[in-house]
N, CA, C and O of each residue as an XYZ file, in Angstrom:
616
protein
N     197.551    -26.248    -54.070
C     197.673    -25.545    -52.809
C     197.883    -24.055    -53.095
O     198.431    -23.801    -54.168
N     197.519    -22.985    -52.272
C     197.466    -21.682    -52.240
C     198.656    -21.636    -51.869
O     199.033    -22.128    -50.806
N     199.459    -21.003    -52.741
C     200.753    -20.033    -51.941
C     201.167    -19.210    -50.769
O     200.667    -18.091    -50.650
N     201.777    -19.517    -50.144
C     201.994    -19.075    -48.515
C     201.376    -17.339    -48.836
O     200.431    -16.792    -48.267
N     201.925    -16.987    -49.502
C     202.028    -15.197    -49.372
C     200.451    -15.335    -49.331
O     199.860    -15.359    -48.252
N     199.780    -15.425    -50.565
C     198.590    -15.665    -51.081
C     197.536    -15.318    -49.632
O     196.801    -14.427    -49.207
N     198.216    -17.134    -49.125
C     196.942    -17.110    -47.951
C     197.480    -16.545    -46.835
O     196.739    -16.329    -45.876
N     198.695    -16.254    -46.786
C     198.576    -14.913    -45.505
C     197.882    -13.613    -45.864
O     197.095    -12.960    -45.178
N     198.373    -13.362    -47.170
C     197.328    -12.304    -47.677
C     195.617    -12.350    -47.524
O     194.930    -11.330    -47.470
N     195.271    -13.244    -47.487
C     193.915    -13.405    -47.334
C     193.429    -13.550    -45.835
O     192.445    -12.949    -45.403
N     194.014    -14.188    -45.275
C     193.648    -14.857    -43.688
C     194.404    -14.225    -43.034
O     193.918    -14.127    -41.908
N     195.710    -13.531    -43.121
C     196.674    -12.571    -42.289
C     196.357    -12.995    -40.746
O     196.159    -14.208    -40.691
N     196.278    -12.528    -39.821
C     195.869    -12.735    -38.178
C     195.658    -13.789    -37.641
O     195.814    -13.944    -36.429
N     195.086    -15.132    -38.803
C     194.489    -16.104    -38.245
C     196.162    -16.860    -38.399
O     196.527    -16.975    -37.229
N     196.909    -17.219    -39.008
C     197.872    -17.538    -39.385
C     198.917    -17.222    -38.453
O     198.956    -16.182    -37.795
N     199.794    -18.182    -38.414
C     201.436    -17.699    -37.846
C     202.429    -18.169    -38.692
O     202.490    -19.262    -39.254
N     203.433    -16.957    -38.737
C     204.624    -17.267    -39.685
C     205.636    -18.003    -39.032
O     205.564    -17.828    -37.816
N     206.697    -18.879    -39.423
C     207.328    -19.544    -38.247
C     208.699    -18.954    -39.181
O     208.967    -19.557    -40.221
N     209.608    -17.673    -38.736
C     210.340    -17.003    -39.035
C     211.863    -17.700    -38.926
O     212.846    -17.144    -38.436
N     211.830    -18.876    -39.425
C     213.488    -19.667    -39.229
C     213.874    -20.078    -40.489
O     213.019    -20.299    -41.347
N     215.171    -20.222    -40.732
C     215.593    -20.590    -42.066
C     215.780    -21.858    -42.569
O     216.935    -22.187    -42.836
N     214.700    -22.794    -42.791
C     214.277    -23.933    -43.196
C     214.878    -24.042    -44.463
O     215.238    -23.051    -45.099
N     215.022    -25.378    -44.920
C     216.122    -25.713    -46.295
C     214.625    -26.639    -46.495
O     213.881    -27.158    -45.662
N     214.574    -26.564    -48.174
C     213.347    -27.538    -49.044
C     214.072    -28.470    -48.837
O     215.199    -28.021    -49.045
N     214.179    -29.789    -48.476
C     214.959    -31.167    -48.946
C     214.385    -32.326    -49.527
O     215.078    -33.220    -50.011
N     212.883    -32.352    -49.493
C     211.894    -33.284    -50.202
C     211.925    -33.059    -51.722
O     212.400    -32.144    -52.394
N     211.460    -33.851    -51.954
C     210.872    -33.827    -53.525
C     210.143    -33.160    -53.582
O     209.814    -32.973    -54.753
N     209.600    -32.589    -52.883
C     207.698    -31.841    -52.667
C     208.076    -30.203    -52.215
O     208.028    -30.016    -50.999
N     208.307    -29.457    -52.742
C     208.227    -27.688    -51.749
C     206.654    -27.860    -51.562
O     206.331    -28.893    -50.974
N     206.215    -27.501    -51.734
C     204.654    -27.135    -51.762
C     204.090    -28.248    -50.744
O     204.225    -29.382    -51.205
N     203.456    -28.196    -49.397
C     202.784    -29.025    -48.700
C     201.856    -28.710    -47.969
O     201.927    -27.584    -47.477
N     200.759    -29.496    -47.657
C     200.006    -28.861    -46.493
C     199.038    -30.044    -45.606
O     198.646    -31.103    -46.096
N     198.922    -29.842    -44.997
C     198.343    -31.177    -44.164
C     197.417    -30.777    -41.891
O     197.666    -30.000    -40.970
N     196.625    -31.678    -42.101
C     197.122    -31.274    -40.434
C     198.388    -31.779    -39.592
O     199.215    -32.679    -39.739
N     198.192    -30.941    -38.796
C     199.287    -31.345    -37.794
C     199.464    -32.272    -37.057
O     198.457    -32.842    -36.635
N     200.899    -32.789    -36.609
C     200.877    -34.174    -36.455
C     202.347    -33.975    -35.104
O     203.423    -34.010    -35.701
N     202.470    -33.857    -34.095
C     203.834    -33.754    -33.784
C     204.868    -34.595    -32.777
O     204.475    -35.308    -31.853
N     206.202    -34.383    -33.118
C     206.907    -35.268    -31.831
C     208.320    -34.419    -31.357
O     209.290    -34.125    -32.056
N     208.109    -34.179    -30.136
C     209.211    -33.419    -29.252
C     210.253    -34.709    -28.965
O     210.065    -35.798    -28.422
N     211.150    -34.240    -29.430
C     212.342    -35.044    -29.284
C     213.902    -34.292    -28.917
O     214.012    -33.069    -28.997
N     215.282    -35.332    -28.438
C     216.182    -34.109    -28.774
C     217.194    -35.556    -29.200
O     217.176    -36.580    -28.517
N     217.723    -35.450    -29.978
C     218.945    -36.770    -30.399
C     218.227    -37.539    -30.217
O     218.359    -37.799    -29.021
N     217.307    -38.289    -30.711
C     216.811    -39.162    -30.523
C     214.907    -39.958    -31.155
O     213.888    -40.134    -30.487
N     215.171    -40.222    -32.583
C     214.213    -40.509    -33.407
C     213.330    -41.770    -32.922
O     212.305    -41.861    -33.598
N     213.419    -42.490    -32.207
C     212.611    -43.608    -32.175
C     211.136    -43.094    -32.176
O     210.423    -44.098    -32.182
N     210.590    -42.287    -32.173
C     209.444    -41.625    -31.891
C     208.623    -41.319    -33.175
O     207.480    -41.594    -33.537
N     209.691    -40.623    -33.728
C     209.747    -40.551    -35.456
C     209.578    -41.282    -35.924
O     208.432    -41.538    -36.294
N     210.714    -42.139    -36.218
C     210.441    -43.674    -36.844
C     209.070    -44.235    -36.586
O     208.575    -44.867    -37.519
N     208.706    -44.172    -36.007
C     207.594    -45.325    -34.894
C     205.917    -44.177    -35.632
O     204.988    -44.700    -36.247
N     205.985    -43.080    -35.399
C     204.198    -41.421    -35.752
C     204.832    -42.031    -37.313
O     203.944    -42.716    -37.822
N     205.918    -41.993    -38.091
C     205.760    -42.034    -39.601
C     205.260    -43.494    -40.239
O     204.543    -43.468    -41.239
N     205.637    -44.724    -39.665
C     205.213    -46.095    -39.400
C     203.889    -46.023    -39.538
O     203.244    -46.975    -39.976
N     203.283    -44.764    -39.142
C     201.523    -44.796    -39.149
C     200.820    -44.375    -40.585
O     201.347    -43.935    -41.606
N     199.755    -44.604    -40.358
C     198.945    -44.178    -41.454
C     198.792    -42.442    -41.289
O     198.069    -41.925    -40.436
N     199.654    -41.640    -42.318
C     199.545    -40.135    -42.263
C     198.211    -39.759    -42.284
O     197.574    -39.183    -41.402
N     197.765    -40.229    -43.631
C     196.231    -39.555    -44.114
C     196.509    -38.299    -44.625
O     195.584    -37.496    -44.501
N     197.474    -37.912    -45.141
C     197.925    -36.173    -45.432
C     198.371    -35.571    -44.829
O     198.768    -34.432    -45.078
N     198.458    -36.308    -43.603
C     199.277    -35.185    -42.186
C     200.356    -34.654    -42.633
O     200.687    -34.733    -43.817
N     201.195    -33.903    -41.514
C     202.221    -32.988    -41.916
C     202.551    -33.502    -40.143
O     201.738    -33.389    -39.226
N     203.645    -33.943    -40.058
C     204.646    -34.280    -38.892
C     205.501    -33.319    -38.685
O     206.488    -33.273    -39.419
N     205.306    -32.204    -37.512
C     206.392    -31.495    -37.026
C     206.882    -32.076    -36.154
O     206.199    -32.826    -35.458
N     208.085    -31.915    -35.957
C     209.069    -32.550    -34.839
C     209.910    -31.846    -34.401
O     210.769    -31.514    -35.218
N     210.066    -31.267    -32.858
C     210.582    -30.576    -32.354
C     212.140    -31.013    -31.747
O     212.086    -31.297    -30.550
N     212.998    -31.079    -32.126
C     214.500    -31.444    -32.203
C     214.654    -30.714    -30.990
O     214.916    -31.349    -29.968
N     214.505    -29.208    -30.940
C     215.267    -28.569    -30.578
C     216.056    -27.461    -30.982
O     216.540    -26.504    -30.378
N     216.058    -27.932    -32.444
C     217.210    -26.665    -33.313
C     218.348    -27.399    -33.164
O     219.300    -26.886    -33.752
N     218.632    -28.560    -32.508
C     220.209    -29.179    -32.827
C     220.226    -29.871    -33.957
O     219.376    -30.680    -34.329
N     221.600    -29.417    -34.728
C     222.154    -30.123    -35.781
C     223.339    -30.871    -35.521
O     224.413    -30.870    -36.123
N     222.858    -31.682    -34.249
C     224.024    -32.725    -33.728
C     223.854    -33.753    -34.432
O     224.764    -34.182    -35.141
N     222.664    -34.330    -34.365
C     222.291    -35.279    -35.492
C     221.590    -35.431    -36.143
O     221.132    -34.366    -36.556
N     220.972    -36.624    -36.729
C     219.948    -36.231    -37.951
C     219.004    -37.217    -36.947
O     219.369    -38.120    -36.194
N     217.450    -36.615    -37.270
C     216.234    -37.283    -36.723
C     215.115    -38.033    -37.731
O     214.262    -38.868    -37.431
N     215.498    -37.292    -39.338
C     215.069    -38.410    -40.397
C     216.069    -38.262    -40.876
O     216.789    -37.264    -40.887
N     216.282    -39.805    -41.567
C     216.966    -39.602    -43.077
C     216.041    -41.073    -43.803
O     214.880    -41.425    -43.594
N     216.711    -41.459    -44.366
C     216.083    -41.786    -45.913
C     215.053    -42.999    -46.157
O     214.168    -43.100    -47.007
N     215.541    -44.090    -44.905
C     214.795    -45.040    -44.808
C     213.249    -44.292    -43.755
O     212.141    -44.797    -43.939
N     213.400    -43.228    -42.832
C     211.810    -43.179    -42.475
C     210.764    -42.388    -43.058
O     209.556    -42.376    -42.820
N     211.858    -41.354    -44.330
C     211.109    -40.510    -45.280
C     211.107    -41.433    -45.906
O     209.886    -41.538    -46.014
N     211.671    -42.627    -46.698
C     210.437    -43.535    -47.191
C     209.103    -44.122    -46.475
O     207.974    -44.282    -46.938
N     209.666    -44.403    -45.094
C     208.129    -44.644    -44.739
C     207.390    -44.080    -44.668
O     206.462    -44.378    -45.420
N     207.213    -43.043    -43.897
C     206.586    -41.604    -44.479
C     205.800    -41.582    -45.642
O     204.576    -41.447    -45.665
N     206.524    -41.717    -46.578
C     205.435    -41.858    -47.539
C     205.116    -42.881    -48.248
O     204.497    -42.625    -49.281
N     205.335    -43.928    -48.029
C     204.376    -45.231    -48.013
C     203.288    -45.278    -47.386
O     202.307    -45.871    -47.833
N     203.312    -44.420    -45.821
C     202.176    -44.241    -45.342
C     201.335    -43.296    -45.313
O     200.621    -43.000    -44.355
N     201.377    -42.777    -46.356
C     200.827    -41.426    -46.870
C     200.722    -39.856    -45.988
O     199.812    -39.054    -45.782
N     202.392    -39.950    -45.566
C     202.007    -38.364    -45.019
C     202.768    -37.830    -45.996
O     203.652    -38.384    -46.649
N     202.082    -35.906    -46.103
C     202.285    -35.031    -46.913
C     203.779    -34.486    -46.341
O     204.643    -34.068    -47.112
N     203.895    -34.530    -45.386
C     205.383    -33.380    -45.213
C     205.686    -33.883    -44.064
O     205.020    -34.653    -43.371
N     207.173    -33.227    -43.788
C     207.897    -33.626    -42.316
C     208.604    -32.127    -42.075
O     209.328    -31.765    -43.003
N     208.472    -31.158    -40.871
C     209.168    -30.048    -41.029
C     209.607    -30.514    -39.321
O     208.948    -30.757    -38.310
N     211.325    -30.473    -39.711
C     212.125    -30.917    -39.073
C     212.898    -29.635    -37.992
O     214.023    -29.154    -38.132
N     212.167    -29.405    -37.230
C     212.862    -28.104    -35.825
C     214.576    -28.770    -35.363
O     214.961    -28.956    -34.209
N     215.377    -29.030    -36.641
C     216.439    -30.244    -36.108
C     217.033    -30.511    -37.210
O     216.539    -29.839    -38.116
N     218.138    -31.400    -37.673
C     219.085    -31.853    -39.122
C     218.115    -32.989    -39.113
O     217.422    -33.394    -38.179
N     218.235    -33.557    -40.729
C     217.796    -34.826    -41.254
C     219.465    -34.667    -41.943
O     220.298    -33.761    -41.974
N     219.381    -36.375    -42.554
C     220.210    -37.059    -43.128
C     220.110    -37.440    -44.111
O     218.981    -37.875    -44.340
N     221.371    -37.564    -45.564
C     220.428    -38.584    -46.855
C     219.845    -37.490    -47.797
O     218.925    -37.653    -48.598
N     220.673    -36.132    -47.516
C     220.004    -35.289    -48.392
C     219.467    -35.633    -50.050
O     218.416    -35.323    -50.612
N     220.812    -36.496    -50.603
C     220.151    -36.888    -51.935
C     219.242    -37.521    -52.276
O     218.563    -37.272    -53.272
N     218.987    -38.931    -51.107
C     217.937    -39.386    -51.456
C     216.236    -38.911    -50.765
O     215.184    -39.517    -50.969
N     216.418    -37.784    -50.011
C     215.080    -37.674    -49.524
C     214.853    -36.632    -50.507
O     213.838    -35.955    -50.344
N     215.904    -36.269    -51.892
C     215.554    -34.894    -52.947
C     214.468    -35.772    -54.100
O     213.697    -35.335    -54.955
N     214.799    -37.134    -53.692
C     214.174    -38.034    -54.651
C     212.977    -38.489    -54.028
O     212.399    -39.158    -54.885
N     212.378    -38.474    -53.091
C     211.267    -38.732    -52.921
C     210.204    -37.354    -53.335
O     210.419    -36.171    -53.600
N     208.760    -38.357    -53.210
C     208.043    -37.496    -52.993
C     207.086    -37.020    -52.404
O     205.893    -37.067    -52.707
N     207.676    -36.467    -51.393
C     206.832    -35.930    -49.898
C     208.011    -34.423    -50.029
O     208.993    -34.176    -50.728
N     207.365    -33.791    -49.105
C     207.731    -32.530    -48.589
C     208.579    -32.881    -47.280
O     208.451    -33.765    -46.433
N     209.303    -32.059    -47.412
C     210.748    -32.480    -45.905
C     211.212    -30.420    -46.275
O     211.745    -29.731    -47.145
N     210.493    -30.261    -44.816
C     211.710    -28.772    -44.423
C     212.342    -29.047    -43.568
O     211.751    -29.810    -42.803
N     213.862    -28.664    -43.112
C     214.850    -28.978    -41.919
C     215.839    -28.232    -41.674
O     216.440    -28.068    -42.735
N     216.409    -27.607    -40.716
C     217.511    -26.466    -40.292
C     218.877    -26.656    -40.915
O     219.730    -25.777    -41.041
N     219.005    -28.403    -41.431
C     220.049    -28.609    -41.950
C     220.408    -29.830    -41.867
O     219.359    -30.404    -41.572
N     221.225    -30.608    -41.937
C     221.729    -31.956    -42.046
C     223.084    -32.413    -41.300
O     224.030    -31.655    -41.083
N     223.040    -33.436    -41.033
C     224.295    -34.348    -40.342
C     224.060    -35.162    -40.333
O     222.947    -35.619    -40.071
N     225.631    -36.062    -40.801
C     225.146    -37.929    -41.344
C     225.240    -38.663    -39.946
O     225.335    -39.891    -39.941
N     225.217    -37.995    -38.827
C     225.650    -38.656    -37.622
C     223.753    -39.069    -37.438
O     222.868    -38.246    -37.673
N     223.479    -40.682    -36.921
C     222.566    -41.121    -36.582
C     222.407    -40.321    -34.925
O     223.240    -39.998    -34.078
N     220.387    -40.181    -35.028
C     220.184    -40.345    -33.514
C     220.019    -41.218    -32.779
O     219.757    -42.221    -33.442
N     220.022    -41.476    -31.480
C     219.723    -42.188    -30.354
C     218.278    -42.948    -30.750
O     217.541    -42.425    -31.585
N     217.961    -44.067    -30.175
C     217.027    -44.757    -30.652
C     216.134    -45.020    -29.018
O     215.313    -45.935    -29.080
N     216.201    -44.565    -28.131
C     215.653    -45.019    -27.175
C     214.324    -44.637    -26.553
O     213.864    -44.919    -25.447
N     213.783    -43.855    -27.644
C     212.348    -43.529    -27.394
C     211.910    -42.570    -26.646
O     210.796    -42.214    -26.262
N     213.156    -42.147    -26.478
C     212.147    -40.713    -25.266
C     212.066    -38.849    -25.969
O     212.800    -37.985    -26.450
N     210.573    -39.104    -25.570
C     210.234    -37.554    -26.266
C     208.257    -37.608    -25.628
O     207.551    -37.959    -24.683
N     208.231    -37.195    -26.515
C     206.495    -36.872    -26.771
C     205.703    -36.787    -27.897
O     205.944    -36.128    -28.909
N     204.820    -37.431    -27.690
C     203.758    -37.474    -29.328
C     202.653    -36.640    -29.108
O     202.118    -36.498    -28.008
N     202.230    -35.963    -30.378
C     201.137    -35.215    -30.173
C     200.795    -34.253    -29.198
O     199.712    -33.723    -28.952
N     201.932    -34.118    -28.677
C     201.087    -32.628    -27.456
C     201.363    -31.287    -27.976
O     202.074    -31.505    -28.957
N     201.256    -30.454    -27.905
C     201.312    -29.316    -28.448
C     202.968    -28.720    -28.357
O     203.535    -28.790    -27.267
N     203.671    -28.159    -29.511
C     205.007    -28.063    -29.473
C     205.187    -26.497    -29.756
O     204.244    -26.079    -30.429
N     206.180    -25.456    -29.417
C     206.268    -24.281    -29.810
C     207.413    -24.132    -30.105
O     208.319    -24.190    -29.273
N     207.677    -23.798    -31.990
C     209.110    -23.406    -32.135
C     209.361    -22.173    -32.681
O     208.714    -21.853    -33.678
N     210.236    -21.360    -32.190
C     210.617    -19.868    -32.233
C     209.506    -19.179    -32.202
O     209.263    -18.545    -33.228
N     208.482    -19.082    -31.027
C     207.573    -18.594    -30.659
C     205.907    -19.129    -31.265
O     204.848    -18.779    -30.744
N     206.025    -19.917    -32.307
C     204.984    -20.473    -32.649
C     204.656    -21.626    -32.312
O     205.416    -22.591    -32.236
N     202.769    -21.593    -31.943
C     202.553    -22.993    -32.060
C     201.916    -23.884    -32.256
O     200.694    -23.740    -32.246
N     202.616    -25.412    -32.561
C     202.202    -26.277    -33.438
C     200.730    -27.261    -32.656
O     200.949    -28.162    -31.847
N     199.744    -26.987    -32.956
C     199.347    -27.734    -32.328
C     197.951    -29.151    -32.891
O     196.916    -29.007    -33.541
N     198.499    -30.239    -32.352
C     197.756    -31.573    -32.870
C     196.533    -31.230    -33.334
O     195.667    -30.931    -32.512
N     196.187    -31.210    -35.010
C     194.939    -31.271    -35.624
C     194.639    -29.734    -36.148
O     193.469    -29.394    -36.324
N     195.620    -28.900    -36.371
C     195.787    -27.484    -36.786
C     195.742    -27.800    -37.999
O     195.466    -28.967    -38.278
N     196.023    -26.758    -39.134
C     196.536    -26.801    -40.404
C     197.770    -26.258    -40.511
O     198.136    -25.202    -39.996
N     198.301    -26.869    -41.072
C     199.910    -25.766    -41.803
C     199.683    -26.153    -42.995
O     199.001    -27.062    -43.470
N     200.495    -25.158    -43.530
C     201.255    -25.022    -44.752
C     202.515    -24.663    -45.036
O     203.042    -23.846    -44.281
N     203.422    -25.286    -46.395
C     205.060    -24.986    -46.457
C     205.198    -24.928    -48.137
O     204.709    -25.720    -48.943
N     205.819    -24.029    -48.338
C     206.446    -23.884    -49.864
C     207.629    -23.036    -49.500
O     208.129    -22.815    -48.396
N     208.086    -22.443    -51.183
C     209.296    -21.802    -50.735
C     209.276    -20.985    -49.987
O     209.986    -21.117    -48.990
N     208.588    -19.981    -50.116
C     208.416    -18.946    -48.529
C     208.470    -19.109    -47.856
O     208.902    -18.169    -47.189
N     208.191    -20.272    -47.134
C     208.102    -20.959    -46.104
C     206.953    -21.737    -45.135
O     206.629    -22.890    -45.422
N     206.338    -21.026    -43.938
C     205.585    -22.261    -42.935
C     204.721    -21.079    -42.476
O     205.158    -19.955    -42.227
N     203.516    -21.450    -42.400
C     202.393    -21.038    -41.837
C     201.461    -21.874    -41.241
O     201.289    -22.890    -41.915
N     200.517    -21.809    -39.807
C     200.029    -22.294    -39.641
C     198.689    -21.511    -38.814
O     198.639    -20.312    -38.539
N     197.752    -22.438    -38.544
C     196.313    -21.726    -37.714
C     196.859    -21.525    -36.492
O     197.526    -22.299    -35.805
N     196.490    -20.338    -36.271
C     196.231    -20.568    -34.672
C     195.297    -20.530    -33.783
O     195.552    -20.792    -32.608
């Protein structure tokens, strides 16, 4: 994969930077995939359920919210995740299980962590177009994530 700077350097305009302070927590810095997303707030069943799928390389953004009330992955759906072959999960929200999602290997960015579980009752949105801190994510785009951070088409 091309290095974030790299291909902003090259593509600059076409690109958006998503300017928030994301923590690496995967095994993977380096990711890139299309886009894949689920608006949620406390409450993963949605998650659980888009990672359950066949990724194909996708990259799952999930729009939390920015709350670090609870966690929306931790360790058992970043394994599924990548059993089902997606490339990354960049979490607008806390995940859980920091040690063991350092041991997998998929890509996981996230605002931060809390061992408190979310709500399981399914309500959010799949795939519609999501905007976090002014950018946006939208179903079948490209992104990219390394240490620098997140870029995507617009």
């Amino acid at each position: 994969m091309t290095a974030t700077a790299d291909l902003y350097d090259e593509r600059g305009e076409e690109l958006d930077s998503l300017a928030l302070p994301f923590h690496d927590l995967g095994g993977r810095v380096e990711f890139d995939g299309a886009v894949r997303t689920v608006r949620c707030h406390r409450d993963n069943a949605l998650v659980k359920a888009v990672l359950a799928t066949p990724g194909e390389g996708a990259v799952l953004v999930i729009d939390g919210g920015g709350s670090l009330e609870s966690a929306l992955v931790g360790d058992l759906i970043a394994a599924s995740a990548v059993e089902n072959g997606w490339a990354g999960i960049i979490v607008h929200g806390a995940i859980r299980d920091r040690v063991a999602l350092a041991d997998l290997p998929i890509g996981i960015k996230a605002l931060g962590s809390n061992p408190r579980k979310s709500a399981k009752a399914g309500i959010g949105e799949v795939d519609e177009p999501v905007t976090i801190a002014g950018v946006a994510f939208t179903p079948g785009a490209h992104v990219w994530a390394d240490a620098d951070g997140i870029l995507v088409e617009r």
